[in-house]
Each structure stands twice: as structure tokens, then as C-alpha cells.
C-alpha positions as CSV (number, residue, x, y, z in Angstrom):
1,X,0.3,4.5,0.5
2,X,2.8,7.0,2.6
3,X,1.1,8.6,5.5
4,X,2.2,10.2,8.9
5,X,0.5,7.5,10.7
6,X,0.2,4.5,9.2
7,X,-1.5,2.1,11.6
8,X,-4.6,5.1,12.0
9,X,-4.8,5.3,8.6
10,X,-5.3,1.4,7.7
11,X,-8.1,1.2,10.7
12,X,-10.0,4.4,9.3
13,X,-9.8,2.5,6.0
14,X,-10.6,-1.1,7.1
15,X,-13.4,0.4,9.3
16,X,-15.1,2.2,6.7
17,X,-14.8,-0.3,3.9
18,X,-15.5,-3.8,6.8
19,X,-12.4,-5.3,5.6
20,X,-9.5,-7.0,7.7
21,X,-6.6,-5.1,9.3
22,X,-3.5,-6.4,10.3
23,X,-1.1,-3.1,11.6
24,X,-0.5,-0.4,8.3
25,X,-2.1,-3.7,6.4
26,X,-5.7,-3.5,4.9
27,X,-6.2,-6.4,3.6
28,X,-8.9,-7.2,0.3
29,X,-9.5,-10.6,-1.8
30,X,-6.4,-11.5,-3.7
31,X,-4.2,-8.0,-2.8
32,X,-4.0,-5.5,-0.5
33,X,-3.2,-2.0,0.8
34,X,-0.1,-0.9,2.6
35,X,0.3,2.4,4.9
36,X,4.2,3.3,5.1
37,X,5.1,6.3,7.4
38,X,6.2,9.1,5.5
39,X,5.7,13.2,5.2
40,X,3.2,12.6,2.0
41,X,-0.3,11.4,2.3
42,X,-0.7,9.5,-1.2
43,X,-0.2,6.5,-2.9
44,X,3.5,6.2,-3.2
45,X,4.6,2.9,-4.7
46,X,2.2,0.0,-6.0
47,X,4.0,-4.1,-6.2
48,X,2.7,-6.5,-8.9
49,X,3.5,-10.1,-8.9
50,X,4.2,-12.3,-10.9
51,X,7.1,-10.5,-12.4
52,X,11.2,-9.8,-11.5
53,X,12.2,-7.3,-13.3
54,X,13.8,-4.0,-11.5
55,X,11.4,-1.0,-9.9
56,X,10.3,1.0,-12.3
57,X,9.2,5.0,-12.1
58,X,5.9,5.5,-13.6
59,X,6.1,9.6,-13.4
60,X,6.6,9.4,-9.6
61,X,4.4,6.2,-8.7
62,X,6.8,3.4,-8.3
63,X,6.2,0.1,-9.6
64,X,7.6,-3.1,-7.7
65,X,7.4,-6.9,-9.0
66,X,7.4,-9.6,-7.3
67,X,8.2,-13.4,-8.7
């Protein structure tokens, strides 16, 4: 997710949700959430694994894989 402040925004999230922060890292069972600074406030980008193929724009959400 791009937000202006990134490390306030995981602790609002991890407080109201009771789940483990670690800086702009929320973190949940088996993924989890990652604050980037940036102008917008919404989700940006999302990364799969599993997978090495290139980035891919799904009408302006980025997709990244991991292997």
C-alpha cells in the first residue's frame, strides 16, 4: 500500500486488527501487508510467490512474483 507515512499507517493497522508490526510491515499468517511512502493512499502493487515471470499491470495495480 503507498501512503505518506508508512510506519503510522502499519501501527493504526496492526493496532486495530492485534496483529504484529515490524516498521511499514503488518504482518498476517502466511503473507502480509506492506506501507511504501508515496503521495497516494491505496493499494499500489500486490507480490505473489511462487512464480518468476515479469511485473505485470493489472489496470494500474501491479502484480510482482516471486520464485
Amino acid at each position: 500500500m503507498e501512503t505518506a507515512d508508512p510506519a503510522g499507517s502499519a501501527e493504526l493497522l496492526s493496532t486495530m486488527l492485534g496483529l504484529a508490526r515490524d516498521g511499514n510491515r503488518v504482518r498476517l499468517p502466511g503473507a502480509e501487508i506492506v506501507f511504501e511512502p508515496g503521495p497516494r493512499e491505496l493499494i499500489t502493487a500486490m507480490t505473489l510467490s511462487g512464480g518468476d515471470r515479469e511485473p505485470a499491470d493489472l489496470g494500474g495495480l501491479t502484480a510482482r512474483f516471486t520464485g
